[in-house]
N, CA and C atoms as a LAMMPS dump frame, in Angstrom:
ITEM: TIMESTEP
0
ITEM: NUMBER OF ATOMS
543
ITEM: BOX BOUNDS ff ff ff
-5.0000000000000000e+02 5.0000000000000000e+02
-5.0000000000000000e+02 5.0000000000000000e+02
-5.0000000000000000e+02 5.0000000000000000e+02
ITEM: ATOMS id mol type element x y z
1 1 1 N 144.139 400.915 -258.066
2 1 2 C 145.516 400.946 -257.606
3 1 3 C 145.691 399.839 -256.571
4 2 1 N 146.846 398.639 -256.498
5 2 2 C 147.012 397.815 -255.627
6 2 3 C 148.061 398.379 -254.869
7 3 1 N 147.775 398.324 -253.363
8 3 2 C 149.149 398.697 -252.527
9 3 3 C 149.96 397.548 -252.146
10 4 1 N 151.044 397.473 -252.307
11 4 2 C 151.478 396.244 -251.899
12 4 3 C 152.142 396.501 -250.536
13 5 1 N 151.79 395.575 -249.494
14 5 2 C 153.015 396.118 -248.163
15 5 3 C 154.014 395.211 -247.83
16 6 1 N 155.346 396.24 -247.39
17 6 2 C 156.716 395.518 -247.521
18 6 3 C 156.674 394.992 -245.762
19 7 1 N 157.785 394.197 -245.728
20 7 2 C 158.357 393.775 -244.802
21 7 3 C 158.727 395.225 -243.089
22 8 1 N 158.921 396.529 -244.101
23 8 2 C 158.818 397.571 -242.915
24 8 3 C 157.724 398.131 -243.519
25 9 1 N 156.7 398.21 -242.566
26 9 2 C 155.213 398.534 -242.582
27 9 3 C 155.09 399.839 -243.649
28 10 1 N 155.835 401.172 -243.356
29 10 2 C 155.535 402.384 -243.566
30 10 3 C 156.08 402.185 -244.917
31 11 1 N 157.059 400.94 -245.869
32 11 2 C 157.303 401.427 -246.73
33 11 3 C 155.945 400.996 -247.826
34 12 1 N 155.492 401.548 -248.938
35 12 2 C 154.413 400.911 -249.62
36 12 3 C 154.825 400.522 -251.145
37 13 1 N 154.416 400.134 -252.024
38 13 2 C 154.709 400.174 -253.518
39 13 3 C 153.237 399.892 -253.633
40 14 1 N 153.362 400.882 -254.651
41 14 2 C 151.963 400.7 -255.656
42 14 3 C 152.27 400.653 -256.965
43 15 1 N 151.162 399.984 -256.95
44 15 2 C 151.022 399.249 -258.584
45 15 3 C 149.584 399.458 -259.059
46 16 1 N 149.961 400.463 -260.261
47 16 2 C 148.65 401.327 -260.741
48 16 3 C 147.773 399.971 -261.869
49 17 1 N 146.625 400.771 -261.938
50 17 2 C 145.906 399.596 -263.183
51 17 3 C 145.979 400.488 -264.598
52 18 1 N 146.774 399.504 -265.308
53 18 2 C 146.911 399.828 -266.43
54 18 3 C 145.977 399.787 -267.896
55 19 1 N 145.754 400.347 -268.646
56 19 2 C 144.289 400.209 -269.272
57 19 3 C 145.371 400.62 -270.813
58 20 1 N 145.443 399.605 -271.477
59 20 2 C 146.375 399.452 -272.61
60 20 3 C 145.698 399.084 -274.263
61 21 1 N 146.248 399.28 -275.325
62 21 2 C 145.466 398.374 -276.519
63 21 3 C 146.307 399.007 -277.303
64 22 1 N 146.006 398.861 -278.788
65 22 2 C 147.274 399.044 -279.648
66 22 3 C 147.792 400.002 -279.928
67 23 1 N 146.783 401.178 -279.179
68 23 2 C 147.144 402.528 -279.849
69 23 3 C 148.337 402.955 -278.127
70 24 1 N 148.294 402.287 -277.607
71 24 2 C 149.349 402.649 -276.233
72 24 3 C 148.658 402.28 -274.746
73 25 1 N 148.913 403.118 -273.88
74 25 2 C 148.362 402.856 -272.392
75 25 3 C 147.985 403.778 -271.655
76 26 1 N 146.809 403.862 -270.741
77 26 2 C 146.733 404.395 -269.977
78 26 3 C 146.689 404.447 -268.385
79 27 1 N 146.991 405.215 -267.69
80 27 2 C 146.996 405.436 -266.193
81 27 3 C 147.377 406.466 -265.213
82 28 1 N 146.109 406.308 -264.072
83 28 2 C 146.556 407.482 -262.693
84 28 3 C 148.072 407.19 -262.47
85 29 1 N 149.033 407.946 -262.761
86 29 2 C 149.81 408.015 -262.409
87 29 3 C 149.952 408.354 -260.343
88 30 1 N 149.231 409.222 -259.98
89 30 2 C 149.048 409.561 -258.525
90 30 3 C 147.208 409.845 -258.849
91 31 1 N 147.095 409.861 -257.43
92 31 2 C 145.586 409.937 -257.001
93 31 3 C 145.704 409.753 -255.437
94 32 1 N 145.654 411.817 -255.258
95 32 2 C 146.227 411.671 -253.977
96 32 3 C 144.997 411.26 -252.483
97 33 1 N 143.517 411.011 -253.257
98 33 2 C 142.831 410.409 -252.269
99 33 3 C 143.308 408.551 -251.836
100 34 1 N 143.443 407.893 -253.288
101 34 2 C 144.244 406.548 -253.172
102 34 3 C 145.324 407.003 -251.841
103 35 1 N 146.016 407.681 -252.317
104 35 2 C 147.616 407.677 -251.939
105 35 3 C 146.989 407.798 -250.003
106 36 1 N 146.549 408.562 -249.739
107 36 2 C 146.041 408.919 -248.78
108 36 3 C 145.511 407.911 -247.729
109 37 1 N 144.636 407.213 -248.662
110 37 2 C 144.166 405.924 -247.597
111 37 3 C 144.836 404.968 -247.749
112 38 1 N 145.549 404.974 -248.297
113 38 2 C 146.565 403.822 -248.39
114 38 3 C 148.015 403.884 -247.647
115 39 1 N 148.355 405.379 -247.352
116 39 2 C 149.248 405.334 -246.251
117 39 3 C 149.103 406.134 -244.748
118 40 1 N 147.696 406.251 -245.381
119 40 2 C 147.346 406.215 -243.829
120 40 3 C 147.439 407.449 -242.914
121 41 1 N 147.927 408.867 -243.799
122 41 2 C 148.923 409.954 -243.447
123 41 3 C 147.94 410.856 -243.725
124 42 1 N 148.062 412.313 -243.729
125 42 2 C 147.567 413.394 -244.481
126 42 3 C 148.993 414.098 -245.212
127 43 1 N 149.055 413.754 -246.022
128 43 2 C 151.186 413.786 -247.035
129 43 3 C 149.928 414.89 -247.959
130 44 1 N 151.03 415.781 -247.964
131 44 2 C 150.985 416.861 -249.646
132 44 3 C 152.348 417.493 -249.713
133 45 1 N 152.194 416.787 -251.126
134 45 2 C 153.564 416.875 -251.688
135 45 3 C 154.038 418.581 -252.305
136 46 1 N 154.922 419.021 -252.562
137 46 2 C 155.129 420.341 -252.463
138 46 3 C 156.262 420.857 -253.554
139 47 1 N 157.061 419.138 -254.092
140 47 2 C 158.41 419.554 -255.237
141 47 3 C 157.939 417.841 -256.104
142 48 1 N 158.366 418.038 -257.408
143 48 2 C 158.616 417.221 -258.127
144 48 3 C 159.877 417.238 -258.644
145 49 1 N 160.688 415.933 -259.029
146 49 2 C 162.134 415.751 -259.393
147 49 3 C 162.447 415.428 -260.235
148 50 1 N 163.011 414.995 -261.225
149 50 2 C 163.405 414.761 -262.59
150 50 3 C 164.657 414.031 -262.568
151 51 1 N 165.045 412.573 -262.579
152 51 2 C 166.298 412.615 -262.95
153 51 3 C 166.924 412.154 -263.544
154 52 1 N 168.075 411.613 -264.653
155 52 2 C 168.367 411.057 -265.593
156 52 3 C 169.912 410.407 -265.237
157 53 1 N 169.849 409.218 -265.378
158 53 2 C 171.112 408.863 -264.678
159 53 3 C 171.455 407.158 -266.109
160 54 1 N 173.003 407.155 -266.061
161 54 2 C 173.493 406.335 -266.83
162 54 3 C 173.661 404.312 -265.981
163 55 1 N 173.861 403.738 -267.099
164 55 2 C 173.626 402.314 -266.416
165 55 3 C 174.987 401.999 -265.056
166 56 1 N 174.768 401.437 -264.003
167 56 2 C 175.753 401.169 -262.894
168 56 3 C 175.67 402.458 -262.303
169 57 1 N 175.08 404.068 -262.321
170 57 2 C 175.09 405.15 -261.217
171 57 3 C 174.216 404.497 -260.379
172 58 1 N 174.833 405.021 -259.084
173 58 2 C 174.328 404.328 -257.786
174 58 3 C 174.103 406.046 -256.99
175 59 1 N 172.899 406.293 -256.728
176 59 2 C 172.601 407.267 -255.925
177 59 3 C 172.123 407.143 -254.387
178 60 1 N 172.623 407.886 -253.833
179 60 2 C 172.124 407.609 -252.461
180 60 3 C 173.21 406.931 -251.867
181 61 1 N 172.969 406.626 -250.223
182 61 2 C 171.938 406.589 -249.47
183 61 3 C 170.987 408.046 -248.993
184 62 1 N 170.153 408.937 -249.609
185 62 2 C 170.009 410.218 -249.254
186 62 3 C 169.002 410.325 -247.896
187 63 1 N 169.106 411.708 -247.308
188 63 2 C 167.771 411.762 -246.259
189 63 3 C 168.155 412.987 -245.659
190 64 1 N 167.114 413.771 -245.605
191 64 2 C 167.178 415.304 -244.687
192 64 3 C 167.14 414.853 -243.219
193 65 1 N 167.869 415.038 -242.465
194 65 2 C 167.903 415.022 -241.011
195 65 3 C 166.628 416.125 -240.528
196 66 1 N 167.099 417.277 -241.04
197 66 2 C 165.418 418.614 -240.722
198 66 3 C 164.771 418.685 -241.788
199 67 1 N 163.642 418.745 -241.955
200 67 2 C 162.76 419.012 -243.176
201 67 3 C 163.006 417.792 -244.427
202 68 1 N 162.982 416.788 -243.063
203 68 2 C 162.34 415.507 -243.737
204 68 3 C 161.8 415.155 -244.628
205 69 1 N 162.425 414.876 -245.795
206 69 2 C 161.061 414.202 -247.069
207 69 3 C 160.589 413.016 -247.038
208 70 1 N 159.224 413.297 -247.469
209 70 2 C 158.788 411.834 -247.943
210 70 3 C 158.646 411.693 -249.675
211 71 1 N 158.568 410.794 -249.578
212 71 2 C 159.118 410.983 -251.757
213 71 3 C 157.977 409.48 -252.394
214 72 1 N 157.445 409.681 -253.236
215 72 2 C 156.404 408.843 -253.88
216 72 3 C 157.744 408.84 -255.369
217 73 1 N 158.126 407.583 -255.661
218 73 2 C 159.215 407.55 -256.629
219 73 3 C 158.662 406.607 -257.606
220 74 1 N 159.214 406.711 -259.071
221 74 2 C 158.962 405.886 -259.935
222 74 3 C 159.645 406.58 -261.135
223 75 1 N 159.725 405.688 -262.335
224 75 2 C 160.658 405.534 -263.216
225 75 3 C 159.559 405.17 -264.308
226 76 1 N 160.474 406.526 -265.267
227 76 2 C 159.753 406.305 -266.906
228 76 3 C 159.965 406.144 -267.887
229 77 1 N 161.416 405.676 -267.42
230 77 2 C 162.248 405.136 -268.888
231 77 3 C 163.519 404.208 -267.985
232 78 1 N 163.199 403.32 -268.403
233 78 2 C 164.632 402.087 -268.328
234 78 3 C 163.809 401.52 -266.585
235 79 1 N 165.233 401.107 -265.814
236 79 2 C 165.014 400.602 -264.524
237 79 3 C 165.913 400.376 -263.559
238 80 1 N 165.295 400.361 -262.277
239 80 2 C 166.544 400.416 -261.229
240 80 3 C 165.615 399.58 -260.3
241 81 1 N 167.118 399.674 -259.371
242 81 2 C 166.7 399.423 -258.136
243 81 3 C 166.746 399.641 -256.922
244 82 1 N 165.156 400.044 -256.643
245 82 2 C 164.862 401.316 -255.74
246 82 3 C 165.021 400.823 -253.868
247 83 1 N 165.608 401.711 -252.983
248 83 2 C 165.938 401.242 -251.504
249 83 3 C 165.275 402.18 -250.992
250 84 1 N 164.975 401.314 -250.257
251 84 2 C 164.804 402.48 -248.118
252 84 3 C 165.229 402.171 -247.488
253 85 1 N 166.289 402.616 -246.596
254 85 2 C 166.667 402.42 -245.263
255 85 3 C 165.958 403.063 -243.546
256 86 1 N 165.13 402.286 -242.778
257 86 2 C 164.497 402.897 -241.931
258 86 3 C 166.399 403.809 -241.002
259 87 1 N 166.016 405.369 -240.562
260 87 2 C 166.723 405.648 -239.853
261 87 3 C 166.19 406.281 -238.861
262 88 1 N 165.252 405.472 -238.031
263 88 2 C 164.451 406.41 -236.982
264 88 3 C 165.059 404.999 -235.92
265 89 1 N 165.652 406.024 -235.279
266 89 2 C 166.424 405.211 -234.104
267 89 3 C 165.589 404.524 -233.374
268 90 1 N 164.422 405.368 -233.045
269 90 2 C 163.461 404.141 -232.349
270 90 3 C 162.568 403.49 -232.38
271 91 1 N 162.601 402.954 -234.055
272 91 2 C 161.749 402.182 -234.558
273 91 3 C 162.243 400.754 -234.477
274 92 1 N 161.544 399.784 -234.637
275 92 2 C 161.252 398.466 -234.46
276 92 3 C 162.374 397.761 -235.716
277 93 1 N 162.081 398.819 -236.679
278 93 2 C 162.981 398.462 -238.058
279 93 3 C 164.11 399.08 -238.803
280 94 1 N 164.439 399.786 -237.207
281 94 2 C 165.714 400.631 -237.38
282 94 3 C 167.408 399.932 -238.524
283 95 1 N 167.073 400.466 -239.285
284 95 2 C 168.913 400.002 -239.96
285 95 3 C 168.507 398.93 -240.874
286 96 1 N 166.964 398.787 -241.012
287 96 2 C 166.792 397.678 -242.154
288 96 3 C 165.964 398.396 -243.441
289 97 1 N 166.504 397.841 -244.434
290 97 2 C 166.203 398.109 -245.599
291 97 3 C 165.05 397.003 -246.62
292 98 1 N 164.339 398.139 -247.538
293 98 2 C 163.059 397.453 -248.575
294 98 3 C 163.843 397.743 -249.688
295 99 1 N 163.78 396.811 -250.45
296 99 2 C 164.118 396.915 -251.854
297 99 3 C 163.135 396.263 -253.031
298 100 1 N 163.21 397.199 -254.108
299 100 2 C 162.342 396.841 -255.208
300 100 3 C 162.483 397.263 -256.921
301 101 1 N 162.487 396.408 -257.347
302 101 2 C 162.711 396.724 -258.866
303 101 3 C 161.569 397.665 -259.101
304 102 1 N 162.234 399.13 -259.917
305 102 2 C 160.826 399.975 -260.451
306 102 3 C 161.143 400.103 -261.812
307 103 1 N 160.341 400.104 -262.923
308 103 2 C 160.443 399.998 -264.376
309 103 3 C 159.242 400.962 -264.965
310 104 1 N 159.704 401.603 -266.25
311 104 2 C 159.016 401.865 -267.38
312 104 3 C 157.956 401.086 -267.278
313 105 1 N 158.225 399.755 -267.401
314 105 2 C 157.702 398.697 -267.833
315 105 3 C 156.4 398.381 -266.959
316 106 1 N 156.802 397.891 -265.301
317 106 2 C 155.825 397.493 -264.671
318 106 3 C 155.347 398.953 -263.923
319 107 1 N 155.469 399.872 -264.502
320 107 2 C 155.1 401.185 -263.602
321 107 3 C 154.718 401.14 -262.166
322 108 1 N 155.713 400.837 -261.838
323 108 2 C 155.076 400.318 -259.664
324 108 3 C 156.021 401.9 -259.156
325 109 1 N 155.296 402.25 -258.032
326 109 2 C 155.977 403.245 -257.226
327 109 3 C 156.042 403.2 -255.862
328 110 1 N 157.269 403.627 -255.663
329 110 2 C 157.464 402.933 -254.051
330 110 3 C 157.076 404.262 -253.297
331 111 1 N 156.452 404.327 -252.126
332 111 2 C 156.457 405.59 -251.083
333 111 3 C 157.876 405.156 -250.174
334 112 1 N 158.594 406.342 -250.317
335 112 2 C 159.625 406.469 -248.65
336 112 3 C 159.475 407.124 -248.037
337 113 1 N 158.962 406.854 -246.844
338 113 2 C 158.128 408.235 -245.66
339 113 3 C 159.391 409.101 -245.149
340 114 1 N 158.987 409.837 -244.776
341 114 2 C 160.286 410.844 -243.812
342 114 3 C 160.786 409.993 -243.243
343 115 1 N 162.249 410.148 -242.674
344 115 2 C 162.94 409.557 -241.746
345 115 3 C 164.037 408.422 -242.477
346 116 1 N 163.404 408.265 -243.786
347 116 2 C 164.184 406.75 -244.441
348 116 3 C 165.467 407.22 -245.618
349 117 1 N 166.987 406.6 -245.083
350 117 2 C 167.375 407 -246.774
351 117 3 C 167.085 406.694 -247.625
352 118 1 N 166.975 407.381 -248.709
353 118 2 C 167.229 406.739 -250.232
354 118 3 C 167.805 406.695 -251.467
355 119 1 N 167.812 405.69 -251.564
356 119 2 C 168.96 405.451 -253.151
357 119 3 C 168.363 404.886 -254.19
358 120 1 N 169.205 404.214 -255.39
359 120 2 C 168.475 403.057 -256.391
360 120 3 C 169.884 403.255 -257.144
361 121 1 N 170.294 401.539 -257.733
362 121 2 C 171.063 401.951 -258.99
363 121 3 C 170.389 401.836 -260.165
364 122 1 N 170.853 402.491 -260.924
365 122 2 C 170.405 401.925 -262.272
366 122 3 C 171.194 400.69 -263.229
367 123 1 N 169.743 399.516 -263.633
368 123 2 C 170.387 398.201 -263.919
369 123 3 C 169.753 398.507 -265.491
370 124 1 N 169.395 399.542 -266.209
371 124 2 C 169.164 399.828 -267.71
372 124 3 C 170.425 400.544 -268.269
373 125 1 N 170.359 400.545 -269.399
374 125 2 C 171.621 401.681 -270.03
375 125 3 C 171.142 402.694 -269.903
376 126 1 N 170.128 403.502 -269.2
377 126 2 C 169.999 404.473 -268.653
378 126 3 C 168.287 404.369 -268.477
379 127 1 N 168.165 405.604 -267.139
380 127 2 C 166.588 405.609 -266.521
381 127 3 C 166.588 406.802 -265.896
382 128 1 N 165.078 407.049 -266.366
383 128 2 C 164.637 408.628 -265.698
384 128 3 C 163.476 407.841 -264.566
385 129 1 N 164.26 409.073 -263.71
386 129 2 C 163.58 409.268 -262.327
387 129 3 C 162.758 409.736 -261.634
388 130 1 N 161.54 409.591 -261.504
389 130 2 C 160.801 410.909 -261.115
390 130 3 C 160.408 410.656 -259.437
391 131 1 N 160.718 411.596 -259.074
392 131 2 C 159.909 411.556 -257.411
393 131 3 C 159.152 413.174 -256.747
394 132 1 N 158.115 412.876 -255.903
395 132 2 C 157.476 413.678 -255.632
396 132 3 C 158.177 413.736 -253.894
397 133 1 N 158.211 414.675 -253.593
398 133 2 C 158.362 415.137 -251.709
399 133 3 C 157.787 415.899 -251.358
400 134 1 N 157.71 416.004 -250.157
401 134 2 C 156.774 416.708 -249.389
402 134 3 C 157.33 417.37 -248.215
403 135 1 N 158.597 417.706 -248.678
404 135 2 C 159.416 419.202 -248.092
405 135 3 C 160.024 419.436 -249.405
406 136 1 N 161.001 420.347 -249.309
407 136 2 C 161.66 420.74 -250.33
408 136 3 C 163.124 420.781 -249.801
409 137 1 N 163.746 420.482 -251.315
410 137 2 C 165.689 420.408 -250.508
411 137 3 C 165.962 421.308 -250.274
412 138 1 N 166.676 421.024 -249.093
413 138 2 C 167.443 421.357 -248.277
414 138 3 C 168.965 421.063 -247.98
415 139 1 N 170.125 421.462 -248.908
416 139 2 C 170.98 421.071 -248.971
417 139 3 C 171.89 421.053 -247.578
418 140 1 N 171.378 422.122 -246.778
419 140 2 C 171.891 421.878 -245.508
420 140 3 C 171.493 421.229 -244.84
421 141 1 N 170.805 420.445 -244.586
422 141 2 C 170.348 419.399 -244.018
423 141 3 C 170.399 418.031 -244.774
424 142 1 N 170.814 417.945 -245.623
425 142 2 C 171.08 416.16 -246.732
426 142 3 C 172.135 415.984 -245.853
427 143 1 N 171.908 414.558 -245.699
428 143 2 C 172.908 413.202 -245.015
429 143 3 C 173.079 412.305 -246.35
430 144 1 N 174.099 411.629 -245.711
431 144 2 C 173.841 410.483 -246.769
432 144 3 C 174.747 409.037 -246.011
433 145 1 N 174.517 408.408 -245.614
434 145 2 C 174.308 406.935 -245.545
435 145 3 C 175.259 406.426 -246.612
436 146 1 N 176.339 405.496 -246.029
437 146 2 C 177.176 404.5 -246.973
438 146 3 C 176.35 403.759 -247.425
439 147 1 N 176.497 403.645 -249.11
440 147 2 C 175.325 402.907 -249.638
441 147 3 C 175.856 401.232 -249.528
442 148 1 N 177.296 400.954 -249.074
443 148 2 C 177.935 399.422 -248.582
444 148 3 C 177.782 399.292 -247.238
445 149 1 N 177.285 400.293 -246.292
446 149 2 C 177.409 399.98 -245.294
447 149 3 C 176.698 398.448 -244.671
448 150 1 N 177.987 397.569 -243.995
449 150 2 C 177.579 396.099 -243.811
450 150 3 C 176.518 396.007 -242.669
451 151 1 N 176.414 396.921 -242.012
452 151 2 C 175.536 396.77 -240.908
453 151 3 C 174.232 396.851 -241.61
454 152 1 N 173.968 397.365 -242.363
455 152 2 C 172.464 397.658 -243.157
456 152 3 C 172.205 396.594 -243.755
457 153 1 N 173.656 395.792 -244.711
458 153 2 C 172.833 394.933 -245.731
459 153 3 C 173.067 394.976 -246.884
460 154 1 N 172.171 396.21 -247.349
461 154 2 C 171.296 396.229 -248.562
462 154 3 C 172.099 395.352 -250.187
463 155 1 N 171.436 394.64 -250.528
464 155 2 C 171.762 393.556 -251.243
465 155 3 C 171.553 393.779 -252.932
466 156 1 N 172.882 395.338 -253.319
467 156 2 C 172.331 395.6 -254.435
468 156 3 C 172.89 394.387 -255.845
469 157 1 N 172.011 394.716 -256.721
470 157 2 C 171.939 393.635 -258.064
471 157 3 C 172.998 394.4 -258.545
472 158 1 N 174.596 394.678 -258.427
473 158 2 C 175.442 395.257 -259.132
474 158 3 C 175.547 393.884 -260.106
475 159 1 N 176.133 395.001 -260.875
476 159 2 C 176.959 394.451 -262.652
477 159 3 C 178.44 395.167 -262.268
478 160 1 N 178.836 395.078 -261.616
479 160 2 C 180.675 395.387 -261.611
480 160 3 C 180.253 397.149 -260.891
481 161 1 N 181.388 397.452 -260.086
482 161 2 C 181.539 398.699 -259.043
483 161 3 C 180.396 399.466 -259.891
484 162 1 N 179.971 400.427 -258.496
485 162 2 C 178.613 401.213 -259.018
486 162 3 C 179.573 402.488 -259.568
487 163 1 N 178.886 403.252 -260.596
488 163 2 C 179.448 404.874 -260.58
489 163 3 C 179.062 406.013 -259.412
490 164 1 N 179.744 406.327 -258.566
491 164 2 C 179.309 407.221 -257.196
492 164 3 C 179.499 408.775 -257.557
493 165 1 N 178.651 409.717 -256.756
494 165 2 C 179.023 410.843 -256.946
495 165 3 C 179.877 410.836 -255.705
496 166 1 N 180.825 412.086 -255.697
497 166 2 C 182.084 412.466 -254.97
498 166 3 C 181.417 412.384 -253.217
499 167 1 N 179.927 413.134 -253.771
500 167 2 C 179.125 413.295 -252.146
501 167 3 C 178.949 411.53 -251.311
502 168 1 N 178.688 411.039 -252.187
503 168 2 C 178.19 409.614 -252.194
504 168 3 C 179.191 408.275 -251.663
505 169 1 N 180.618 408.747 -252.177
506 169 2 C 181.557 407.896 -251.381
507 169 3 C 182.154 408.266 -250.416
508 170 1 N 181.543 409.379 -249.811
509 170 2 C 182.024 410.143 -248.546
510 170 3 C 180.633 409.452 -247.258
511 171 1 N 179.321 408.608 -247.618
512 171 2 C 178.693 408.819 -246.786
513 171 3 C 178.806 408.01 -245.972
514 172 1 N 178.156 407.906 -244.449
515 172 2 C 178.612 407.404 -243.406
516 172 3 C 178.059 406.308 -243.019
517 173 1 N 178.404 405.438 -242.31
518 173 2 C 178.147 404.118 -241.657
519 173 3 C 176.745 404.441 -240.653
520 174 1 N 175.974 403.653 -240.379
521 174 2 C 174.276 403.287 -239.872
522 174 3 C 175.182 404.16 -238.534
523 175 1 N 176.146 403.205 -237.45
524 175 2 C 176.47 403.714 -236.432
525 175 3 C 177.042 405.3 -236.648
526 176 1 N 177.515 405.755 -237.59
527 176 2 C 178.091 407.26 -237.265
528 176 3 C 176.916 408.07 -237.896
529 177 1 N 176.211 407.768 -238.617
530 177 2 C 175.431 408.261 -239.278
531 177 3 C 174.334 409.546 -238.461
532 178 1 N 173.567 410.559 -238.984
533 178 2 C 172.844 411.25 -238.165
534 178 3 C 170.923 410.114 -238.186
535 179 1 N 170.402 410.409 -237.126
536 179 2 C 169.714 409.663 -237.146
537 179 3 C 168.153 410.608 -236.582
538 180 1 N 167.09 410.085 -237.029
539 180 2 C 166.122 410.563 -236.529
540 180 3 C 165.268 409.938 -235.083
541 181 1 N 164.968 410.467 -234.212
542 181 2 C 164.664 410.141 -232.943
543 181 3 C 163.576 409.129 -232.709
């Protein structure tokens, strides 16, 4: 497994070794001793997610204010493109965002530690989602982060307006936003 490290330290992408030939492919999808020394944490994950979304849905910016997730994400059909936003007020890399193409294809998976929102659109005619966390939802506690908000940035690869859920064009700006300490 190669870890690759982003520009904000805590975020990671890994990129598994793939072992392929004509009859198909194989690979550790997770290997939570890898996962382990590679971020450095003692993380056990506790929910797996499933999700299936059409080309231009834009999800996110998501993040539990209490019962924080951290989420090991990746994609097994089609592709997007996957974000973190650091929201720990007193970090070094507060309000800045990692971005990364995740695919079927190149099977890479990004870690987003507690504290970070997250989103991805989808740039396939459609892509399943899978992510692992290490709390469980908590609908009373989900925030969500304007996924345009200009103070952040984030520099998505749209193809013409994203499709939003109703929750999603309601979410709030970096400054009004709830934030972790």
């Amino acid at each position: 497994m190669n870890v690759i490290r982003t520009t904000i330290p805590e975020v990671l992408i890994f990129e598994p070794k793939v072992f392929g030939d004509e009859r198909g492919f194989f690979f550790e999808s997770f290997n939570q001793q890898q996962f382990l020394e590679a971020a450095n944490l003692d993380i056990h994950f506790v929910q797996d997610n499933h999700s299936k979304s059409a080309k231009n849905v834009l999800r996110g910016l998501h993040y539990q204010i209490e019962k924080a997730q951290g989420k090991l994400v990746r994609v097994t059909q089609g592709v997007v493109f996957d974000v973190a936003v650091d929201m720990r007020a007193s970090s070094p890399t507060f309000g800045q965002w990692e971005g990364t193409r995740l695919s079927a294809e190149n099977k890479r998976q990004m870690w987003v530690p507690p504290g970070f929102a997250h989103g991805f659109l989808v740039l396939s005619d459609t892509a399943e989602f899978l992510y692992k966390t290490t709390d469980f939802y908590a609908p009373q506690h989900e925030c969500c982060l304007k996924w345009d908000d200009a103070t952040v940035g984030v520099e998505w690869p749209l193809q013409g307006a994203p499709i939003l859920s109703g929750k999603d064009q309601q979410g709030f700006s970096l400054q009004d936003a709830k934030k972790f300490d």
